[in-house]
PyMOL Python script that loads the backbone (N, CA, C, O; Angstrom):
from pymol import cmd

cmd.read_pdbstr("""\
ATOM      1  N   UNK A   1      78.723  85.463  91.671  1.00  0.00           N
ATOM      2  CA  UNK A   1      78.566  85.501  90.235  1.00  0.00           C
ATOM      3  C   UNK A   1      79.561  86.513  89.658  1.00  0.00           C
ATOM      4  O   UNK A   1      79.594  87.666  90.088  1.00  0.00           O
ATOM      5  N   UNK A   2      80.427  86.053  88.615  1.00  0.00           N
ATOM      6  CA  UNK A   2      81.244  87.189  88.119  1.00  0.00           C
ATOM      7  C   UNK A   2      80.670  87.799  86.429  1.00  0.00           C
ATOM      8  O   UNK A   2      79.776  87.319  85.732  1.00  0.00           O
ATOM      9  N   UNK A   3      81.433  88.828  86.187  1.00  0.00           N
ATOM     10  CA  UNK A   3      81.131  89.314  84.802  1.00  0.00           C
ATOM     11  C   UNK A   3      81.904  88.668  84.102  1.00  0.00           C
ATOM     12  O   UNK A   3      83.023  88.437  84.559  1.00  0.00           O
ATOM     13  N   UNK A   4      81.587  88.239  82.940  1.00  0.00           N
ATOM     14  CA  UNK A   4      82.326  87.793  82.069  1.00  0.00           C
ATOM     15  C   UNK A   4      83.711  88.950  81.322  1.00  0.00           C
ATOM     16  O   UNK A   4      83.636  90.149  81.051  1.00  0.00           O
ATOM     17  N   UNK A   5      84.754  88.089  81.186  1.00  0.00           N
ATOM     18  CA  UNK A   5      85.862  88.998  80.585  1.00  0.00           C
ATOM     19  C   UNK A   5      86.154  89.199  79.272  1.00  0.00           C
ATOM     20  O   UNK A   5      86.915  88.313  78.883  1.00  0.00           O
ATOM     21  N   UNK A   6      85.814  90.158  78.231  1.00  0.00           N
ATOM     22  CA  UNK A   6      85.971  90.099  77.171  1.00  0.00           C
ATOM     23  C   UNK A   6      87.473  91.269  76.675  1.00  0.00           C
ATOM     24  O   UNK A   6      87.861  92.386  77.018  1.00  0.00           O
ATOM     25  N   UNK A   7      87.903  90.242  75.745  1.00  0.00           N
ATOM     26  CA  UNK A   7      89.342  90.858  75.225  1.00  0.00           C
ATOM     27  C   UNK A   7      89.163  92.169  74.436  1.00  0.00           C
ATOM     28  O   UNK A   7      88.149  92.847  74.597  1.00  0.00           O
ATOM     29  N   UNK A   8      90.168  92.540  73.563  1.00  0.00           N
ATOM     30  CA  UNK A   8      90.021  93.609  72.559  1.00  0.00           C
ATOM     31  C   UNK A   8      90.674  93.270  71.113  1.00  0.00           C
ATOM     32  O   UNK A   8      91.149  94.106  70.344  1.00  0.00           O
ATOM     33  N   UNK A   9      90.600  91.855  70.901  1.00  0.00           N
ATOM     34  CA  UNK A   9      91.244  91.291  69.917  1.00  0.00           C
ATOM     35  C   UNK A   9      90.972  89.817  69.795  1.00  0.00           C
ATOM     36  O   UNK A   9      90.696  89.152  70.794  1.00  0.00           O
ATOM     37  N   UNK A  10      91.051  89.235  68.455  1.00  0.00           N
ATOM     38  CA  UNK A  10      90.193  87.900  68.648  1.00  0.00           C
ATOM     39  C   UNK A  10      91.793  87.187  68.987  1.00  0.00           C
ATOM     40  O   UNK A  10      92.755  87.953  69.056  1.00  0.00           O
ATOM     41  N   UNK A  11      91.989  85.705  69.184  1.00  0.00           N
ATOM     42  CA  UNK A  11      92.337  84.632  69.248  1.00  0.00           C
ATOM     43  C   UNK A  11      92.516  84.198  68.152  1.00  0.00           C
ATOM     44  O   UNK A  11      91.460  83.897  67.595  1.00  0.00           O
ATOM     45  N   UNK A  12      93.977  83.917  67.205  1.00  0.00           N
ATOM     46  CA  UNK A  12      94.534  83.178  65.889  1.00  0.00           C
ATOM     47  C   UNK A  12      94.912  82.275  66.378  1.00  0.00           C
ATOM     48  O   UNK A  12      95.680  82.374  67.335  1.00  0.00           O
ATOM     49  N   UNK A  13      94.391  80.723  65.753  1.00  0.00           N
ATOM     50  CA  UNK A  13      94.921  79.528  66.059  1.00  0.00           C
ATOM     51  C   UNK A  13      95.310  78.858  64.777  1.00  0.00           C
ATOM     52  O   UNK A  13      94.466  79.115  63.918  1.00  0.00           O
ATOM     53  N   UNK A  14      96.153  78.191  64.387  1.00  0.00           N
ATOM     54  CA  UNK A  14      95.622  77.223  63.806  1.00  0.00           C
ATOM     55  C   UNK A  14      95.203  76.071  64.549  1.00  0.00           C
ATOM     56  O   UNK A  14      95.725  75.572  65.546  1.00  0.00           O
ATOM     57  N   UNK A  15      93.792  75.591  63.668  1.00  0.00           N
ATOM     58  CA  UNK A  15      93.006  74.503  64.468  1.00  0.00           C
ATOM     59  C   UNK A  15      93.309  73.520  64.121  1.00  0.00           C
ATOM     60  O   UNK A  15      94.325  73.594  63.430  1.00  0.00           O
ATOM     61  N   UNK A  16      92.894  72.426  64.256  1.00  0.00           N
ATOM     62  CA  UNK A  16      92.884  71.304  63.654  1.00  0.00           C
ATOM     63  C   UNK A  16      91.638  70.235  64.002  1.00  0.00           C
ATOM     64  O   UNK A  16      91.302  70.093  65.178  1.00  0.00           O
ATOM     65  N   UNK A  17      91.143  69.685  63.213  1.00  0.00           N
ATOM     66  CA  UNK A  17      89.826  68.933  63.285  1.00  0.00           C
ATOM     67  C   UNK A  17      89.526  68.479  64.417  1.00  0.00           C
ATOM     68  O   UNK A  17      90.368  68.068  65.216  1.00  0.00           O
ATOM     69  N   UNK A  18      87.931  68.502  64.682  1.00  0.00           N
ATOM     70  CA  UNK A  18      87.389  67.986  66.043  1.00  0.00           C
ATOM     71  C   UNK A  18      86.533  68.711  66.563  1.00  0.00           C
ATOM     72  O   UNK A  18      86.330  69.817  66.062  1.00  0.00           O
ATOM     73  N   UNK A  19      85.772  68.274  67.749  1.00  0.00           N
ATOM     74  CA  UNK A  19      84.570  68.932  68.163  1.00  0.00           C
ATOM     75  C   UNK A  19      85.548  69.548  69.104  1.00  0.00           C
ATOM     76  O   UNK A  19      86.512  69.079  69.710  1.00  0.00           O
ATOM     77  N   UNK A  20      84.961  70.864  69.039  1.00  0.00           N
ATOM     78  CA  UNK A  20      85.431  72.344  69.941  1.00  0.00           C
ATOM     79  C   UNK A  20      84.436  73.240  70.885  1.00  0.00           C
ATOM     80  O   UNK A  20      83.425  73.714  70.367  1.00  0.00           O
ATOM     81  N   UNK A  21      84.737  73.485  72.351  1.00  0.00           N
ATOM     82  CA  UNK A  21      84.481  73.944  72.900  1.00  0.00           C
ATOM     83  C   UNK A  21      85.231  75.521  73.426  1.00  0.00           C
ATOM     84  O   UNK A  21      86.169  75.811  74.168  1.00  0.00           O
ATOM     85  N   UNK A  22      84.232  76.314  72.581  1.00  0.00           N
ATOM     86  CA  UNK A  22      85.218  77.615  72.890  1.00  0.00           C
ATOM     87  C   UNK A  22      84.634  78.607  73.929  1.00  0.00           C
ATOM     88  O   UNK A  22      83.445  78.920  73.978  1.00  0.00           O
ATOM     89  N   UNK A  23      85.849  79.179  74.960  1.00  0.00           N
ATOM     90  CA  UNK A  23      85.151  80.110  75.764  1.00  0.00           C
ATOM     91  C   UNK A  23      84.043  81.195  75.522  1.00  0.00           C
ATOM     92  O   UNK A  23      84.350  82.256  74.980  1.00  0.00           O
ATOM     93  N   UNK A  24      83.251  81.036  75.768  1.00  0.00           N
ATOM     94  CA  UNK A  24      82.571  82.815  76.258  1.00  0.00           C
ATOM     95  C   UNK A  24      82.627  83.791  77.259  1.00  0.00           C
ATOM     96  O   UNK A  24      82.189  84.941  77.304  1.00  0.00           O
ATOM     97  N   UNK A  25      83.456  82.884  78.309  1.00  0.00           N
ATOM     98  CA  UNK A  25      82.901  84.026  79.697  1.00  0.00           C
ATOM     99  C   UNK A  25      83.878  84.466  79.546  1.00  0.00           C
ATOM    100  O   UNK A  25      83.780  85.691  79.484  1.00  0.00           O
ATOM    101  N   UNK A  26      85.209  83.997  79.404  1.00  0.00           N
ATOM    102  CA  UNK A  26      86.433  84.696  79.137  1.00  0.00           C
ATOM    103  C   UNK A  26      87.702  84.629  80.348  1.00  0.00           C
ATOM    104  O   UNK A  26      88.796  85.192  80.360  1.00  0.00           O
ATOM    105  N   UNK A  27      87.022  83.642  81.401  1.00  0.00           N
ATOM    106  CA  UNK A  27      87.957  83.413  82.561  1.00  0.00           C
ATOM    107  C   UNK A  27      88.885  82.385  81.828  1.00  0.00           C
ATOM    108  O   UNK A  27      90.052  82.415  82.219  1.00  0.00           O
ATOM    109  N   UNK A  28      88.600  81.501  80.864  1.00  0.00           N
ATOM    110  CA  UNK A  28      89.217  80.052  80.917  1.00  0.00           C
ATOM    111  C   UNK A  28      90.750  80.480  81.199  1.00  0.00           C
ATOM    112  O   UNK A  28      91.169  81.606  80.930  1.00  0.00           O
ATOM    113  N   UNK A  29      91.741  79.199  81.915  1.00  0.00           N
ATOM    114  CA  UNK A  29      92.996  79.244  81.771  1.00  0.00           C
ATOM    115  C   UNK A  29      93.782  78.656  80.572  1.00  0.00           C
ATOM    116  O   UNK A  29      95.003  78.530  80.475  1.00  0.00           O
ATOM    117  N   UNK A  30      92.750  78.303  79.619  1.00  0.00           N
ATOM    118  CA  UNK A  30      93.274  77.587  78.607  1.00  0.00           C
ATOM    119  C   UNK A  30      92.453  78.158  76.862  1.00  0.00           C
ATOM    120  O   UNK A  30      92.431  77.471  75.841  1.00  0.00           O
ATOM    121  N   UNK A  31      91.865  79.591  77.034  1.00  0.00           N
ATOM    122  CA  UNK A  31      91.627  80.028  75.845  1.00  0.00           C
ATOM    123  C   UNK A  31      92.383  79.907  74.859  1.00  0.00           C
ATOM    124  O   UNK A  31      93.605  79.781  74.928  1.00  0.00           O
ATOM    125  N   UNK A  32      91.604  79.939  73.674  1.00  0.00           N
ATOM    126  CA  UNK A  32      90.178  80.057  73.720  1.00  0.00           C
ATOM    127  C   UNK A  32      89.161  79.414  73.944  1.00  0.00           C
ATOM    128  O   UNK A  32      88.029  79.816  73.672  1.00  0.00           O
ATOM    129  N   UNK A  33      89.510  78.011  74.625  1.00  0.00           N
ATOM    130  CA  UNK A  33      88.891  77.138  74.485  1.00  0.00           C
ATOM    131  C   UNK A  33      88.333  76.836  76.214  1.00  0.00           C
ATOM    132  O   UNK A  33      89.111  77.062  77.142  1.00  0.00           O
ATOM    133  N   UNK A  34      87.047  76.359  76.443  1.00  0.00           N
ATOM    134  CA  UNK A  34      86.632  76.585  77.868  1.00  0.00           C
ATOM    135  C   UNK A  34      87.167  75.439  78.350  1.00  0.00           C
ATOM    136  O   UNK A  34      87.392  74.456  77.645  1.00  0.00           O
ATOM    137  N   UNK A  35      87.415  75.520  79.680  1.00  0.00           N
ATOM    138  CA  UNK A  35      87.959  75.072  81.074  1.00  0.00           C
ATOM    139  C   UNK A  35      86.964  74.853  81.978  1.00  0.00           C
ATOM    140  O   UNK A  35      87.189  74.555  83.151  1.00  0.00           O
ATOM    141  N   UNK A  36      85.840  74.984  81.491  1.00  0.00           N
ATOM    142  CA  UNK A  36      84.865  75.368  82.840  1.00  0.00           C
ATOM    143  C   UNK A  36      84.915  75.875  83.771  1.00  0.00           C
ATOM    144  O   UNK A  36      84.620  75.500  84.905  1.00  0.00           O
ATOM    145  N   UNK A  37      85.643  77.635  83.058  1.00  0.00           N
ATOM    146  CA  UNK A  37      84.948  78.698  84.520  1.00  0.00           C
ATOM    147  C   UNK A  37      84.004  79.222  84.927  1.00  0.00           C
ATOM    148  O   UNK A  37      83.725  79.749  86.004  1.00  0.00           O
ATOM    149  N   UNK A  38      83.173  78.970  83.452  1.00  0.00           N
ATOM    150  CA  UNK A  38      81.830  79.744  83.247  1.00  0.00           C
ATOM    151  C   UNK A  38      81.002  78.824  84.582  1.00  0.00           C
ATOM    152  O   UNK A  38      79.985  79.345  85.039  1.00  0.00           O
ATOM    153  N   UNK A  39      81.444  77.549  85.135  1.00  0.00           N
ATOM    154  CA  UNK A  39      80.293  76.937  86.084  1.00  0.00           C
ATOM    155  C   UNK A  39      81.388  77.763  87.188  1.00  0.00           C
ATOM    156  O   UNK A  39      80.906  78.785  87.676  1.00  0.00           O
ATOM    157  N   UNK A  40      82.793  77.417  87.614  1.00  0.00           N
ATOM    158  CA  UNK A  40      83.180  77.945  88.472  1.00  0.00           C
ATOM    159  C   UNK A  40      82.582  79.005  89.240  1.00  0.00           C
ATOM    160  O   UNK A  40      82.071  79.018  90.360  1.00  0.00           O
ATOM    161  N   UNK A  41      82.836  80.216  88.047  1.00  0.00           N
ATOM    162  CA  UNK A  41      82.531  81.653  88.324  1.00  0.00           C
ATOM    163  C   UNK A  41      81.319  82.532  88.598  1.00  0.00           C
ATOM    164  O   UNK A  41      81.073  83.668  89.003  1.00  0.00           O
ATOM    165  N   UNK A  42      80.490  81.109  88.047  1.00  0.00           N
ATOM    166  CA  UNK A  42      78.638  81.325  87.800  1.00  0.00           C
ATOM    167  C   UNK A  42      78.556  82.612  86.836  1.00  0.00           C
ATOM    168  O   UNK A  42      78.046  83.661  87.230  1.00  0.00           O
ATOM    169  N   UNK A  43      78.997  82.486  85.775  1.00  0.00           N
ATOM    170  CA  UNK A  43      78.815  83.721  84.882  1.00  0.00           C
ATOM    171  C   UNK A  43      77.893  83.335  83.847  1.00  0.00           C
ATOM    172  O   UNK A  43      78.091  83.590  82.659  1.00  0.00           O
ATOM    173  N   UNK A  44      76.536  82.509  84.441  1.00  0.00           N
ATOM    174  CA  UNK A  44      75.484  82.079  83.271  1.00  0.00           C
ATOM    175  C   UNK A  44      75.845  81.569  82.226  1.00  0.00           C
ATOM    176  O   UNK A  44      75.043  80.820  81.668  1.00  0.00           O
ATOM    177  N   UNK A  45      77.003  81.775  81.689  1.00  0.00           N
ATOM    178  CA  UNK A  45      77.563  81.558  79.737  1.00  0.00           C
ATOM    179  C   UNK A  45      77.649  80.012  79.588  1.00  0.00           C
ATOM    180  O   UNK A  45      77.757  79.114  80.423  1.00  0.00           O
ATOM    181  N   UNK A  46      77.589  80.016  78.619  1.00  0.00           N
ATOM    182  CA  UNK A  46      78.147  78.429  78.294  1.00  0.00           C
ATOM    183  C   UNK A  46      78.908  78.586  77.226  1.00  0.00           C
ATOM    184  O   UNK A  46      78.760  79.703  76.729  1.00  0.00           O
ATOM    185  N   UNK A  47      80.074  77.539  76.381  1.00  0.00           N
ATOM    186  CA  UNK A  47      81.126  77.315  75.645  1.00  0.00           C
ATOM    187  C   UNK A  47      80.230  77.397  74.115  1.00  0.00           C
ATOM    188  O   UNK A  47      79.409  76.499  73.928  1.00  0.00           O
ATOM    189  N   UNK A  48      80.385  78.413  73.097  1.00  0.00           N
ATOM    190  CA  UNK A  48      80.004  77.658  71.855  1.00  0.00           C
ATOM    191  C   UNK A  48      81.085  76.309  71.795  1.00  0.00           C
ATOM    192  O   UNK A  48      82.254  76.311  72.180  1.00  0.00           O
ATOM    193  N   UNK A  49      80.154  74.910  71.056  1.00  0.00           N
ATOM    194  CA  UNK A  49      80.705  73.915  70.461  1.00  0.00           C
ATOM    195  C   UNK A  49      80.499  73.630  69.207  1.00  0.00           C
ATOM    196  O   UNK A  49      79.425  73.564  68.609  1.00  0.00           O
ATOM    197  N   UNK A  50      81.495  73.474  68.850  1.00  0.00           N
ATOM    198  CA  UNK A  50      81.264  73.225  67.065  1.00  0.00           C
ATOM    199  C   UNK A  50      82.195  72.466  66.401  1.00  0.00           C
ATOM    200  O   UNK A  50      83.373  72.514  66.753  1.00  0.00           O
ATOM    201  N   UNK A  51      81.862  71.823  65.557  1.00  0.00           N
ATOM    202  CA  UNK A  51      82.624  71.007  64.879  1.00  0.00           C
ATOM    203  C   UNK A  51      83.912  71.306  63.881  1.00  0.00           C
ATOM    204  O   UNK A  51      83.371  71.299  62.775  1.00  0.00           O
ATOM    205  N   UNK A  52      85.318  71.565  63.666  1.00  0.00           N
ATOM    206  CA  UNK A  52      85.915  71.773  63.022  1.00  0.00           C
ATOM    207  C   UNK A  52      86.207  70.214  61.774  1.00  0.00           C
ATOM    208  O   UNK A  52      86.394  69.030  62.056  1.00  0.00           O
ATOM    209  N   UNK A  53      86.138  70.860  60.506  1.00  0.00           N
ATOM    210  CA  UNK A  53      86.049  69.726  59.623  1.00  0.00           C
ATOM    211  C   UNK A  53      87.110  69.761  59.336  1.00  0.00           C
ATOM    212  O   UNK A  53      87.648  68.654  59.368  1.00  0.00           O
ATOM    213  N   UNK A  54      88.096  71.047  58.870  1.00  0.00           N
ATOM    214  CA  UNK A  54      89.010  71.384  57.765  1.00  0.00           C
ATOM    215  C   UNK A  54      90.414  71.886  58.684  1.00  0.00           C
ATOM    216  O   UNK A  54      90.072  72.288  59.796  1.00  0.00           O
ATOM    217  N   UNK A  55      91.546  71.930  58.505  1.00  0.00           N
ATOM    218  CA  UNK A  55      92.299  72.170  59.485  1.00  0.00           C
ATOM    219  C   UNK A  55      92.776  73.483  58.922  1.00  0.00           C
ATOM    220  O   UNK A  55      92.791  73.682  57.707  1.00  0.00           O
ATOM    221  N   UNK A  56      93.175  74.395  59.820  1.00  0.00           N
ATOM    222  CA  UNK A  56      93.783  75.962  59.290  1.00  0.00           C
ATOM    223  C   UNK A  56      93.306  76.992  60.531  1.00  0.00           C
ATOM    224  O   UNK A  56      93.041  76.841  61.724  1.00  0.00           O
ATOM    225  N   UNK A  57      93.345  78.165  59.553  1.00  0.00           N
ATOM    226  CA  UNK A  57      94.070  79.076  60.952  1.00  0.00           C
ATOM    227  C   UNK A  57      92.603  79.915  61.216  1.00  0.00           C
ATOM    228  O   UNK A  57      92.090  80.516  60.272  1.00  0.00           O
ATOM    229  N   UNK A  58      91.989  79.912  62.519  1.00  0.00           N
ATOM    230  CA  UNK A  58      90.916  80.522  62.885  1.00  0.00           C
ATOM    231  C   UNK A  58      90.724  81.765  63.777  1.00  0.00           C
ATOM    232  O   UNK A  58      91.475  81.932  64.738  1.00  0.00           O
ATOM    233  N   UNK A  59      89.769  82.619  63.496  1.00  0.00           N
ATOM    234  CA  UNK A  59      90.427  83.542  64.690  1.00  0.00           C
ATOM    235  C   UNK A  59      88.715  83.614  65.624  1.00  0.00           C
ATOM    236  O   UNK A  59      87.535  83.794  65.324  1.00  0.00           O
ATOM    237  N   UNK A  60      89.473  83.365  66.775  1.00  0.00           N
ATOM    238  CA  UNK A  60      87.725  82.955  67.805  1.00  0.00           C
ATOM    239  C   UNK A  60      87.543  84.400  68.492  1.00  0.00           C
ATOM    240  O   UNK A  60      88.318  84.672  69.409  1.00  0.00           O
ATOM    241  N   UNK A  61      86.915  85.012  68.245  1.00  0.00           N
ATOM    242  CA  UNK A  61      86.187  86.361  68.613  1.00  0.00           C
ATOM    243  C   UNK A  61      86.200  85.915  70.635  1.00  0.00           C
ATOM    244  O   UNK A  61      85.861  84.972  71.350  1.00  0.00           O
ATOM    245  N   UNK A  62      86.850  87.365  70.801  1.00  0.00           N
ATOM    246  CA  UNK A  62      87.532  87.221  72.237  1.00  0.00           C
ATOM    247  C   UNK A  62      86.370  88.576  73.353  1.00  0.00           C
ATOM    248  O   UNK A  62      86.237  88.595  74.576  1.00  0.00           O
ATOM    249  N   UNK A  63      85.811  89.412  72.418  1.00  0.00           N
ATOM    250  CA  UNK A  63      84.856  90.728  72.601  1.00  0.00           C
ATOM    251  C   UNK A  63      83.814  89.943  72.907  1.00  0.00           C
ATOM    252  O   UNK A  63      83.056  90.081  73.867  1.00  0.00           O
ATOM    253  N   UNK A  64      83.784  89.005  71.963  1.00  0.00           N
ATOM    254  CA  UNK A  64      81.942  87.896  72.335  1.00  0.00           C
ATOM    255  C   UNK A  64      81.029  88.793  72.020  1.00  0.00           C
ATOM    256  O   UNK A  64      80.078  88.895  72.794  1.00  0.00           O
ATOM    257  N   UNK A  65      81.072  89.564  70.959  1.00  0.00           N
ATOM    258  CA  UNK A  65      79.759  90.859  70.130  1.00  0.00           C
ATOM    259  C   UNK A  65      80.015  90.363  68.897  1.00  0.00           C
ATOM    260  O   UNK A  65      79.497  91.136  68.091  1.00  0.00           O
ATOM    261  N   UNK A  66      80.764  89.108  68.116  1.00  0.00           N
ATOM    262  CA  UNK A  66      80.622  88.764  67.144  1.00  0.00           C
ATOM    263  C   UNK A  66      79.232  88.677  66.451  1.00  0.00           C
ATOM    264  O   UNK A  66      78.446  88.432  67.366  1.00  0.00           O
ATOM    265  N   UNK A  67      78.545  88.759  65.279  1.00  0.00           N
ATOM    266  CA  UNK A  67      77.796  88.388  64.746  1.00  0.00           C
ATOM    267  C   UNK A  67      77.645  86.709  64.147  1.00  0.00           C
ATOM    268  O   UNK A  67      76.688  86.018  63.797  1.00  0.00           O
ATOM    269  N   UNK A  68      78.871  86.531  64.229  1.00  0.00           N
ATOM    270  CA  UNK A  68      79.287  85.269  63.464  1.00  0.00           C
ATOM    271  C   UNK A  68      79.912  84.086  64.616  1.00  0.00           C
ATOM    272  O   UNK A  68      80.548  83.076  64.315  1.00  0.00           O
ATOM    273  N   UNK A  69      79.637  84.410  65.613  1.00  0.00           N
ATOM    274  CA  UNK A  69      80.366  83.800  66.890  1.00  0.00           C
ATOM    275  C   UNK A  69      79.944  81.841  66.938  1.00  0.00           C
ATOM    276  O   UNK A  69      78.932  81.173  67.146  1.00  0.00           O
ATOM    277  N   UNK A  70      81.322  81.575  66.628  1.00  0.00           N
ATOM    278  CA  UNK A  70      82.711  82.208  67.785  1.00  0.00           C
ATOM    279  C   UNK A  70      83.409  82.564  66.440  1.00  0.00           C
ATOM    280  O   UNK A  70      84.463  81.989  66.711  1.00  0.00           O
ATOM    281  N   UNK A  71      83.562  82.919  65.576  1.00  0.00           N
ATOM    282  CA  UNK A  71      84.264  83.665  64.665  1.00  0.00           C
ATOM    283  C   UNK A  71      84.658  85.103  64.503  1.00  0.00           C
ATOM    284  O   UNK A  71      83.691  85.755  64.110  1.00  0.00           O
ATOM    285  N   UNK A  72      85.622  85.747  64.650  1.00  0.00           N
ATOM    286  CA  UNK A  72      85.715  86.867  64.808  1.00  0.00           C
ATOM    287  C   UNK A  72      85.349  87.434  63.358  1.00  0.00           C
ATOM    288  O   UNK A  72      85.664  87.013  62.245  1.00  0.00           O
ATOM    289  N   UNK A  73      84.423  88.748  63.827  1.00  0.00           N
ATOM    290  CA  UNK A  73      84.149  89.501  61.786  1.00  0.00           C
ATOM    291  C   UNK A  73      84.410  90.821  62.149  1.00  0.00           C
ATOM    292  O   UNK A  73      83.748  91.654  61.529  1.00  0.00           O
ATOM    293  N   UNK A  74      85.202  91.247  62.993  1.00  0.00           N
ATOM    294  CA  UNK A  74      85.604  92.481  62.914  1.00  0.00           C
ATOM    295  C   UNK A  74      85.130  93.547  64.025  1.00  0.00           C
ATOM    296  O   UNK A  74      85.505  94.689  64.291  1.00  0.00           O
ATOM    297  N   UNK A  75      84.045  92.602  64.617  1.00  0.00           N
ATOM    298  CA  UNK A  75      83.086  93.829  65.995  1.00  0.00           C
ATOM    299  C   UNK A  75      83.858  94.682  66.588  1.00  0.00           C
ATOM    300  O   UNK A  75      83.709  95.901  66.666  1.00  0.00           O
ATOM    301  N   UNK A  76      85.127  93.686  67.229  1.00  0.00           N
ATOM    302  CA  UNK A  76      86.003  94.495  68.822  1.00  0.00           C
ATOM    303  C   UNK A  76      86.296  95.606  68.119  1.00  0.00           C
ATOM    304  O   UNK A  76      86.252  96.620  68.815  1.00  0.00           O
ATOM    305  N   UNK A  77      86.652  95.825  66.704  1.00  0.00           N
ATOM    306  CA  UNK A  77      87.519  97.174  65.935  1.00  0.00           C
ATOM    307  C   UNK A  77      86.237  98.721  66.455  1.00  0.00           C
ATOM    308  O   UNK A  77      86.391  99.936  66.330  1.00  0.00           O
ATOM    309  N   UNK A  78      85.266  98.045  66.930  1.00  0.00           N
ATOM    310  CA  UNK A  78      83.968  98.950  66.212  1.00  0.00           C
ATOM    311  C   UNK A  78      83.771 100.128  67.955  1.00  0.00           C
ATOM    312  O   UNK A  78      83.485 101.295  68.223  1.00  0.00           O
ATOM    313  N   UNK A  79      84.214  98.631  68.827  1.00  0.00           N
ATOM    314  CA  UNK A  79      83.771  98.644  70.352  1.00  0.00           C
ATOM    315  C   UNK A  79      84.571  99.549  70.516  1.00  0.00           C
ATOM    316  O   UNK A  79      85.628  99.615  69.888  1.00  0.00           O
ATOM    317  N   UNK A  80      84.014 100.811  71.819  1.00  0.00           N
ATOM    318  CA  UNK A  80      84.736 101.762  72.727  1.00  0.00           C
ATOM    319  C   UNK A  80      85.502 100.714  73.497  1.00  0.00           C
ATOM    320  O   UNK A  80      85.196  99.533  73.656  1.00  0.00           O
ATOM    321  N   UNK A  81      86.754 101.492  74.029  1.00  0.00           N
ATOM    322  CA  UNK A  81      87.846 101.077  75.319  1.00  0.00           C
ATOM    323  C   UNK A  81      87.139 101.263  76.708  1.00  0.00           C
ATOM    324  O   UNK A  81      87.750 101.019  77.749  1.00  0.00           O
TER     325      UNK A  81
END
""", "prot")
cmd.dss("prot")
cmd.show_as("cartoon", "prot")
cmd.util.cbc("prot")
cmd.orient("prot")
């Protein structure tokens, strides 16, 4: 079982419409979006999925202490190193 890896800065994309699967555990090779390491790695997590309606630029909270998750609102700024 591994720990999940969390960044110190969110993920800017622009998105574009469609159902989305975004990492939590933080192994994926293809963030922000999961790969399924979370089964690989057995790190319990699973992918928020959510629907994007509108196309533009998103930033996916990479700390995973969002309040608003998977949206970044500012947490990692708050978090110790």
């Amino acid at each position: 079982m591994a720990d999940p890896k969390h960044g110190t800065q969110p993920i800017a994309i622009d998105e574009t419409p469609g159902r989305k699967a975004y990492c939590q555990c933080g192994w994926s090779s293809n963030l922000p979006y999961c790969d399924g390491s979370h089964n690989r790695m057995q790190t319990g997590l699973r992918p928020i999925v959510c629907e994007i309606t509108e196309p533009g630029r998103k930033e996916i909270c990479q700390c995973h202490q969002s309040g608003n998750k998977p949206w970044c609102d500012g947490t990692h700024a708050t978090l110790g190193t």
